[in-house]
N, C-alpha and C positions, 0 to 999 in steps of 0.2 A: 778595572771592570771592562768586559769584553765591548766593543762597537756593537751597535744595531744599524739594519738598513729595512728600509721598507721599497718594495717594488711595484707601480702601480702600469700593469700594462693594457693597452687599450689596440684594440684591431688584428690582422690577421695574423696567420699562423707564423706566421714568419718573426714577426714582433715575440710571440708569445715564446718561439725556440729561442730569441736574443735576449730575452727580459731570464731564462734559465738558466743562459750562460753566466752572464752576470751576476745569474746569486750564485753559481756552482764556483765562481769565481770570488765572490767576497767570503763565501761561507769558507774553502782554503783559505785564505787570509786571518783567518781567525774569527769574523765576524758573525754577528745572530740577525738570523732574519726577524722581524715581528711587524706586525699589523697592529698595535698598541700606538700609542700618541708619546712615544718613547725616545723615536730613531732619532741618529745620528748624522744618517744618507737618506736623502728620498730620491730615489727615479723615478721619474715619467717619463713613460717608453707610448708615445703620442701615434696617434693616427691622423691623417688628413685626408683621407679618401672623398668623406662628404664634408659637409655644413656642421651635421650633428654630429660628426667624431672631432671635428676641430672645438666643437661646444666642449661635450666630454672629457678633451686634453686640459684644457684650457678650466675646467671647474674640477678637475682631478689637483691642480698644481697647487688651485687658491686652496682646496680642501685640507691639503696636506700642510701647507704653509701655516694655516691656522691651527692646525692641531699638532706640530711639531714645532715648537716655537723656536727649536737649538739647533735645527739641521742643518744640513748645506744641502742643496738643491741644486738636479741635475735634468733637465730638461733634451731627449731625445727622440728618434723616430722621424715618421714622414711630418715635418713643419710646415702649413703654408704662411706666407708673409704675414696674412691676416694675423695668424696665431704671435708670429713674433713680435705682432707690434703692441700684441696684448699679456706681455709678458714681464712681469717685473725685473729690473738690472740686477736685480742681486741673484737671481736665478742664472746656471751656468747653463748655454745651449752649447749641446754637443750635434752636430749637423751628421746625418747618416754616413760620412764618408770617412768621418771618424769615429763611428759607432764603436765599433770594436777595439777599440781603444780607450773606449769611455773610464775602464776602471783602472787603467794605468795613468788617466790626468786624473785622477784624482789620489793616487798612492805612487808618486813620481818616480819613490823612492826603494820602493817594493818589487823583488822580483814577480811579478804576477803569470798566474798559471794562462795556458792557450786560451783563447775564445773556443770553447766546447761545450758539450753537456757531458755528464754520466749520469741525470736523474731528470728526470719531468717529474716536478712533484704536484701532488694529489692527481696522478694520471697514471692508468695502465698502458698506455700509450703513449708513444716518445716521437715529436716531431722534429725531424730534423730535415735543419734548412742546407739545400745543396747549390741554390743560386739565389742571386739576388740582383736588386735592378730590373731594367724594360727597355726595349729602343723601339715599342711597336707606336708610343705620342697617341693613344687615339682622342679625338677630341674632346674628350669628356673629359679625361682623367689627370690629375695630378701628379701620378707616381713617379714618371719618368723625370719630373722635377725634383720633386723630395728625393726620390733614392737614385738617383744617376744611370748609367749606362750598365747593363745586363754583364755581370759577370759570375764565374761559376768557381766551387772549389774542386776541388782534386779528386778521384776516384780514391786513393790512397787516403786521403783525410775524411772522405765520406762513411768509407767503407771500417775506418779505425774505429771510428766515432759509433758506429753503430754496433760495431760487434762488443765495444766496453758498454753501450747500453745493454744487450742481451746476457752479455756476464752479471748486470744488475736485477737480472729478472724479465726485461720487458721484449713479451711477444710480440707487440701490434708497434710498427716504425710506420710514419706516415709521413713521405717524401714532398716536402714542402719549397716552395720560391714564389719569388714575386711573377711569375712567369718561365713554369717549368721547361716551356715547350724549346725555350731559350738553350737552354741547359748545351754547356759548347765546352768540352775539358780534355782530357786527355785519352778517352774512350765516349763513346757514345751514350744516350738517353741509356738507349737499350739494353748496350751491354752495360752498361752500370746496373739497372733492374738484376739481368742475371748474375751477378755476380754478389749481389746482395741475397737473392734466393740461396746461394749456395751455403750463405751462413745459418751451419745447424740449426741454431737455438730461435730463430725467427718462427712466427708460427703463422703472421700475417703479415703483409705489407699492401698498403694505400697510396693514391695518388693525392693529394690535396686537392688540384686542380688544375685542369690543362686547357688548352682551346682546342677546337673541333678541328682544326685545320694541321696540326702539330698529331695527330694522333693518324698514325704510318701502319702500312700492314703490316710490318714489323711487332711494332708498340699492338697494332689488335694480335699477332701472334702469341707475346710474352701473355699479355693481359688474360687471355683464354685458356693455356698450354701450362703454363704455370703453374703449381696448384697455392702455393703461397700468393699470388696476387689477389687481391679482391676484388671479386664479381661486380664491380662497382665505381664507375666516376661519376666525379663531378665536370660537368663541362657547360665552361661558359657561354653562354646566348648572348645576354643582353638586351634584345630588340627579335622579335620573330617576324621584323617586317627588313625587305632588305634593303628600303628605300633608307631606313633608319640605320640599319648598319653599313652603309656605305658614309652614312653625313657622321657616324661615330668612328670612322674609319677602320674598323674591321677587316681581319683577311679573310671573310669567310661567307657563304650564303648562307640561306636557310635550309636551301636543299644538302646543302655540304653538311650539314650539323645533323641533316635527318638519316641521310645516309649513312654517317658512324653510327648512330644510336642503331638503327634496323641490320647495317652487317654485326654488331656484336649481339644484339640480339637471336639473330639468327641462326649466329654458333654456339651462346649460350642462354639461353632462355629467361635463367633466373636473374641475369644483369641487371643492375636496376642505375639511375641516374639522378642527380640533381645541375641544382643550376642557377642563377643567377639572372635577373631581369629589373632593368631600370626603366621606370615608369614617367612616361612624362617629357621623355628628351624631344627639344623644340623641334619644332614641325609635326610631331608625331599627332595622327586622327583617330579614329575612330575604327577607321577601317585599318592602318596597322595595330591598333588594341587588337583587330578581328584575325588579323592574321596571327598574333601571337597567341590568341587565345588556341588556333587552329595548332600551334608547335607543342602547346604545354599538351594539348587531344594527343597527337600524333608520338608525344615522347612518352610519354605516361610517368612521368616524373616522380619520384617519392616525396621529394621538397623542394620547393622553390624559394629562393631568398628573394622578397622584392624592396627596391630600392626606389624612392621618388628620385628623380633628377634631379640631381645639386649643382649650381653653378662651383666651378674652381675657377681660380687666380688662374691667370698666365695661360688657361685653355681656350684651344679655338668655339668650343661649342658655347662659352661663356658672352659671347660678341652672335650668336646667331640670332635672328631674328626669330619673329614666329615662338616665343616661349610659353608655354603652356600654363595655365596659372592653377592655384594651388588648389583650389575646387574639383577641376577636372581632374588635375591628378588623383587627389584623395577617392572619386568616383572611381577610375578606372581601376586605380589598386584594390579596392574593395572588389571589384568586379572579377579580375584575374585570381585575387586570393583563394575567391569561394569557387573557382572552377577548379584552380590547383588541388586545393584541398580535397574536392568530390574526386578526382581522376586519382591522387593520390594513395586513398581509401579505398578505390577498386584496386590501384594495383597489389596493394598490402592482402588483397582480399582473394588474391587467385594462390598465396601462401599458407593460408589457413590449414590445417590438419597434416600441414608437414613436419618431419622432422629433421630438425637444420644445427650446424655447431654455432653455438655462442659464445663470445667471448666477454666475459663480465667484469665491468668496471669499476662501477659505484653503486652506492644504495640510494634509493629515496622512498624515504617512509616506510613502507612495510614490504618491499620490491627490491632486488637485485635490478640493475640494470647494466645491458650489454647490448652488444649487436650480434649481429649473422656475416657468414663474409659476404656476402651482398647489400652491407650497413644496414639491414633493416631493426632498425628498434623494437629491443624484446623487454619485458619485463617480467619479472619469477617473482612469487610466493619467496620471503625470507625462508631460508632453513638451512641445516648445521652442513649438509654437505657443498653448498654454494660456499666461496670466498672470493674475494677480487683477485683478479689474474685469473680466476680458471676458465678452460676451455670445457664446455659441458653439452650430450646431444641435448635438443630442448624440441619439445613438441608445440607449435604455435595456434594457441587455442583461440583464439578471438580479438579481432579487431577494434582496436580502438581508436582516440583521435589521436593519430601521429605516430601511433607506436602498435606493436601486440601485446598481448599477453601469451607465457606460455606456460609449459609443467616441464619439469625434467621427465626425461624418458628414463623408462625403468630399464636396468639391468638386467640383460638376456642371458 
């Protein structure tokens, strides 16, 4: 009887492209994925960014434990101390720096195929990670402890990997790392982009996410001129106050962040943005709430993630005084959420009565669901001519919360 393995990943993109490899890696080996109370193998592919994703590793391990009573248990990902020391001994911790080897300690004896993908399953979209690591320490964060020092892979093994993803079908590649901006190999950010455009079968390519300060007139040339690039990042804030992003040690203003969003605006109109803001980081008043609230006006953002401040282990912001307690945060988040959303809603709202290409993912409910290349979430009427994968014109008929609705355009 064939092995099973269950895969249980938690956190960013980067995790989600390592937890792929690993099944594209067991399932060669002979083995069957399942989600049943069956398996053989568990992994937990952990996160430690916050409080609450060290909670989630940590109640993902016990969940599994208990309902796979015969397994062997592989515990990896960004670990903090905290998590290991709540970790049973019989569970194997594979530490990030031996990630990629995780399924050769456990099959010693097994020739085992490269750490790659050729499938992102249940996704039309294929993320693939081109670096990993951080050496930016900012005070808040974790990562440069869990995942170590910023390294990148090759153009030649980027560029392999993507084109046996397009042999597979997949249009939309979305260029992921713990810190793209990082990205140091044997050609440039840049010209890796173009040379990635040059593969035929691509039909979109994304940035996961960059910082405001990594993004070159260069990088706004490819992003614009391109027409496979998507009308669309994500770029991280943080704090829209700058008193805050110097104590989180940031390479960047707020004036700097406003600046790329309005030059790429300016060359292409329909750009749209998201972003990232943590709530609550110590010292932080009332009057940087005020100012952030002034960045999310000034950016017109489609989506905002916001994040309450979480103390980490081993970080300096973890020892600063002045910590904001849990009330005010919950206030200000609630406060920023509902401006986002309002700004949000206008920007989706200057879209309306256009006709835009979408590229369709998944269903839910009685919906197709895709984006625009300017990520905007669209949603279609089921019908025989939609299927996943396709690229369709769609007319965007009305605004909803988060997303549009739209009609396929008719045939001229």
């Amino acid at each position: 009887m064939k092995k099973k393995f269950n895969i249980f990943t938690i956190g960013c993109k980067a995790n989600q492209y390592e937890s792929q490899a690993y099944s594209d890696q067991l399932k060669t080996l002979g083995l069957i994925s399942t989600k049943d109370d069956n398996a053989d193998i568990c992994i937990v592919n952990a996160c430690s960014v916050t409080s609450s994703a060290d909670k989630k590793s940590i109640n993902a391990i016990k969940s599994l434990k208990k309902r796979n009573k015969h397994a062997k248990f592989y515990f990896t990902g960004c670990i903090s101390k905290d998590v290991k020391n709540k970790i049973d001994e019989d569970i194997i911790i594979i530490p990030n720096t031996q990630k990629e080897s995780l399924v050769s300690q456990i099959f010693p004896n097994r020739v085992i195929p490269k750490f790659k993908i050729k499938n992102f399953d249940n996704h039309t979209r294929a993320f693939v990670k081109i670096q990993d690591g951080c050496d930016s320490f900012c005070s808040y964060c974790i990562i440069p402890f869990t995942r170590g020092r910023s390294r990148s892979r090759t153009a030649e093994d980027i560029l392999y990997e993507i084109t046996k993803l397009t042999d597979n079908g997949y249009k939309e590649i979305v260029l992921t790392g713990i810190n793209l901006g990082d990205f140091s190999s044997d050609i440039s950010f840049v010209d890796l982009l173009k040379e990635i455009h040059e593969i035929e079968d691509i039909k979109r390519i994304k940035l996961s996410s960059i910082h405001p300060h990594d993004i070159t007139d260069e990088l706004i040339d490819v992003l614009i001129n391109f027409e496979k690039m998507s009308k669309y990042l994500h770029i991280s804030l943080q704090s829209g106050s700058n008193k805050i992003l110097k104590k989180m040690r940031r390479k960047y203003t707020t004036e700097i962040f406003i600046e790329k969003v309005k030059k790429l605006t300016s060359l292409n109109s329909d750009f749209t943005f998201m972003t990232d803001l943590i709530v609550g980081f110590p010292t932080e008043t009332l009057e940087d709430v005020e100012n952030t609230l002034n960045i999310i006006k000034q950016a017109e953002f489609t989506k905002v993630h916001f994040f309450p401040y979480s103390k980490r282990p081993d970080t300096a912001a973890a020892k600063f005084l002045d910590q904001v307690d849990k009330n005010s945060v919950d206030e200000r988040k609630k406060l920023l959420s509902q401006m986002a959303n309002e700004i949000a809603f206008k920007k989706r709202e200057k879209f309306i009565g256009r006709e835009m290409r979408v590229l369709f993912e998944s269903i839910k409910d009685d919906y197709f669901v895709g984006s625009t290349d300017n990520n905007l979430l669209v949603y279609v009427p089921k019908c025989s001519e939609i299927h996943s994968n396709d690229i369709k014109q769609v007319k965007l008929t009305k605004n909803m919360d988060g997303y549009i609705l739209g009609e396929l355009c008719k045939l001229k």
